[in-house]
C-alpha positions as CSV (number, residue, x, y, z in Angstrom):
1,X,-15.0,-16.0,33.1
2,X,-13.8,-14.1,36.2
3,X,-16.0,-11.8,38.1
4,X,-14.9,-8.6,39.5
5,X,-15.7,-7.1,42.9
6,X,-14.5,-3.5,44.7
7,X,-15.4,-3.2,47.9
8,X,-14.6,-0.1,50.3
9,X,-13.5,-0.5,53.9
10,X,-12.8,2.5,56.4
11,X,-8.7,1.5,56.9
12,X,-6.2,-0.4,55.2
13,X,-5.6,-3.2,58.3
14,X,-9.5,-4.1,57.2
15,X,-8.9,-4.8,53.4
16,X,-6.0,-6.6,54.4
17,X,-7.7,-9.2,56.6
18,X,-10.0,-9.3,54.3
19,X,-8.0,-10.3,51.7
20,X,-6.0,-12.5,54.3
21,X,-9.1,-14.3,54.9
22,X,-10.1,-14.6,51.3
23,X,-6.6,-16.2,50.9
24,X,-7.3,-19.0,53.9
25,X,-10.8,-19.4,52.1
26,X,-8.9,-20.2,48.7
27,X,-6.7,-22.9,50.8
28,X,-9.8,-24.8,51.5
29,X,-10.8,-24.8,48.1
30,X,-14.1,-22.2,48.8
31,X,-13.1,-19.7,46.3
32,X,-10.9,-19.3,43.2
33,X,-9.0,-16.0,43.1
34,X,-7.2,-14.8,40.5
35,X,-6.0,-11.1,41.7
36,X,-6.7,-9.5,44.8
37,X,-5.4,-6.1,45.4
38,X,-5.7,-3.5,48.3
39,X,-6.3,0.3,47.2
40,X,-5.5,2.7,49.8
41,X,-5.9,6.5,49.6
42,X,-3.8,8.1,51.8
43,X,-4.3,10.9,54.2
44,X,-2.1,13.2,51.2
45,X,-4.2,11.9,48.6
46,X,-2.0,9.3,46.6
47,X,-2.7,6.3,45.9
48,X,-1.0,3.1,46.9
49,X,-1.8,-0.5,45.4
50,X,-0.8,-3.2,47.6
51,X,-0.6,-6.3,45.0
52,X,-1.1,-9.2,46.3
53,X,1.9,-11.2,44.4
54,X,5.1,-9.2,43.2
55,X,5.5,-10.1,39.4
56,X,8.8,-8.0,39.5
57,X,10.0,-10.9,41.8
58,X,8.8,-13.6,40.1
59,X,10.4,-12.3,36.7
60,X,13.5,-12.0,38.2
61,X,13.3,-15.6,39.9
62,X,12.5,-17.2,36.8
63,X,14.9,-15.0,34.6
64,X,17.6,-16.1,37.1
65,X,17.0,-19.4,36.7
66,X,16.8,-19.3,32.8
67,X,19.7,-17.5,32.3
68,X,21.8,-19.9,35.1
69,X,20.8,-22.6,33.1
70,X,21.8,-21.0,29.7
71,X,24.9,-19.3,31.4
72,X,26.0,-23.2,31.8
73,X,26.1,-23.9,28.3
74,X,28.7,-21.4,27.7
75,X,30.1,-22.1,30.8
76,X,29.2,-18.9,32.7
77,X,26.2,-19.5,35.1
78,X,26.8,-16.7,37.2
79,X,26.9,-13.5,34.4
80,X,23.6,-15.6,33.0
81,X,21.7,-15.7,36.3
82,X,22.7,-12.0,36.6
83,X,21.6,-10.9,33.3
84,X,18.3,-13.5,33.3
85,X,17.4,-11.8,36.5
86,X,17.9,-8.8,35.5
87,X,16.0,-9.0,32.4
88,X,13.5,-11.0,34.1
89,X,13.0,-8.7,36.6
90,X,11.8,-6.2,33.9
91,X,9.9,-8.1,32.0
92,X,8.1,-8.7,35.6
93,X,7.9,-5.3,36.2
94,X,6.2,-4.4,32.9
95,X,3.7,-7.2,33.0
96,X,0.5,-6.7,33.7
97,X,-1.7,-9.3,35.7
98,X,-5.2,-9.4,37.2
99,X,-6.9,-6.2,37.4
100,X,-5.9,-3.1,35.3
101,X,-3.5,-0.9,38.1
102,X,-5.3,2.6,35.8
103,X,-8.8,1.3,36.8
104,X,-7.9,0.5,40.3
105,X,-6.5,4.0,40.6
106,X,-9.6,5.6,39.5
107,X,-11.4,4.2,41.5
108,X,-9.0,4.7,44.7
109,X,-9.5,8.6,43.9
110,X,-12.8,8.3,45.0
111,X,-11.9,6.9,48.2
112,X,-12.4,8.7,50.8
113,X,-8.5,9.5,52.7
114,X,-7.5,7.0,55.0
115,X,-9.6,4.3,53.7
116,X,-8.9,1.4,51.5
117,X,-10.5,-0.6,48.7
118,X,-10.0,-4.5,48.4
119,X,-10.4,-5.6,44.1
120,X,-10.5,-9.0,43.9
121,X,-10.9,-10.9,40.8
122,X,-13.3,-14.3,41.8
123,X,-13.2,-17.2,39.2
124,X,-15.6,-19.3,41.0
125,X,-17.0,-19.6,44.7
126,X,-19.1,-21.4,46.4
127,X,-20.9,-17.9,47.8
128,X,-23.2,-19.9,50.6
129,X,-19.3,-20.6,52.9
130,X,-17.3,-17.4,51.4
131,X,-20.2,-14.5,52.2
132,X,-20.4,-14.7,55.9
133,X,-17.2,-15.0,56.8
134,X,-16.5,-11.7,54.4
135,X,-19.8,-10.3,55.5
136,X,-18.2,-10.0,59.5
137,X,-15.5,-7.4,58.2
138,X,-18.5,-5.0,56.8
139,X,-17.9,-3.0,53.8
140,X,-19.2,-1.7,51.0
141,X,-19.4,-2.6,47.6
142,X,-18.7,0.3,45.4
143,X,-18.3,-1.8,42.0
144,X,-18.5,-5.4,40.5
145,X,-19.0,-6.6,37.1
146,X,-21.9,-8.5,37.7
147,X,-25.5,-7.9,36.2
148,X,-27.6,-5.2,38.2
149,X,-30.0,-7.7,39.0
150,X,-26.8,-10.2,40.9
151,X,-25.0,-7.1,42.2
152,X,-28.1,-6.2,44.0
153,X,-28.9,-9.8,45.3
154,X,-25.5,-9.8,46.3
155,X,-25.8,-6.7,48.3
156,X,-28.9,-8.0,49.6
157,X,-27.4,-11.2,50.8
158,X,-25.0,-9.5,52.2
159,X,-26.4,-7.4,54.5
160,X,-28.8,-10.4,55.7
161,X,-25.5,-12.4,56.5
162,X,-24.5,-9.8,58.2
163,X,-27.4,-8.9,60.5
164,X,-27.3,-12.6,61.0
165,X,-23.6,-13.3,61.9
166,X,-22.5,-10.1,63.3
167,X,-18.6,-9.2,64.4
């Protein structure tokens, strides 16, 4: 079972790099992500969800590809990579993957303008490696779905690993 963590930064460049390093973390095997998204609220207000992986694109790739291949048997690849990508690419559009975009939303209204909120959907880490080097960025965690008794060990931890491997 996945585990669910918001936490607030003061800009959008900071989630980012956060979820940048989270991603070079996952490349050495530290941590298991399954969806990791950047909130920002913007000076206006609105919200904007910076998704970490475009299912849109990967619909249409793979609807491409699908209907190439089925284009062939009827000797038309090219109308059936048109019309797999385009149907893919809807399909893609409409899926929904990781965390719930109407949550995330909610959430981002109570976001202070300017500032951004990294969601990130953890399957399993090994928490000793991953919380310093995401304890440096600083932040604050606003939700997780963890018991209140781990979400305030975490936040404890947390703010040791940071007093003891400042920026």
């Amino acid at each position: 079972m996945s585990n669910l963590f918001a936490i607030s930064y003061p800009d959008l460049p900071t989630a980012q790099q956060v979820r940048t390093e989270l991603g070079n973390l996952q490349k050495q095997k530290l941590i298991d992500i399954e969806d990791a998204v950047v909130v920002e609220r913007r000076q206006d207000g609105r919200i904007k969800l910076h998704q970490a992986v475009s299912t849109t694109g990967m619909g249409a790739a793979s609807g491409a590809l699908w209907g190439g291949v089925i284009g062939l048997l009827f000797f038309m690849p090219f109308l059936g990579a048109a019309i797999g990508g385009a149907t893919g690419a809807a399909v893609g559009a409409a899926t929904e993957v990781g965390v719930d975009d109407d949550f995330m939303r909610k959430v981002g209204q109570k976001l202070q303008p300017g500032s951004a909120a990294l969601f990130v959907l953890v399957r399993q880490a090994t928490p000793d490696k991953v919380l310093p080097e995401i304890a440096r960025f600083g932040g604050e965690i606003i939700q997780t779905s963890l018991s209140a008794e781990a979400e305030e060990h975490l936040r404890e931890t947390l703010k040791a690993t940071k007093v003891a491997h400042p920026a």
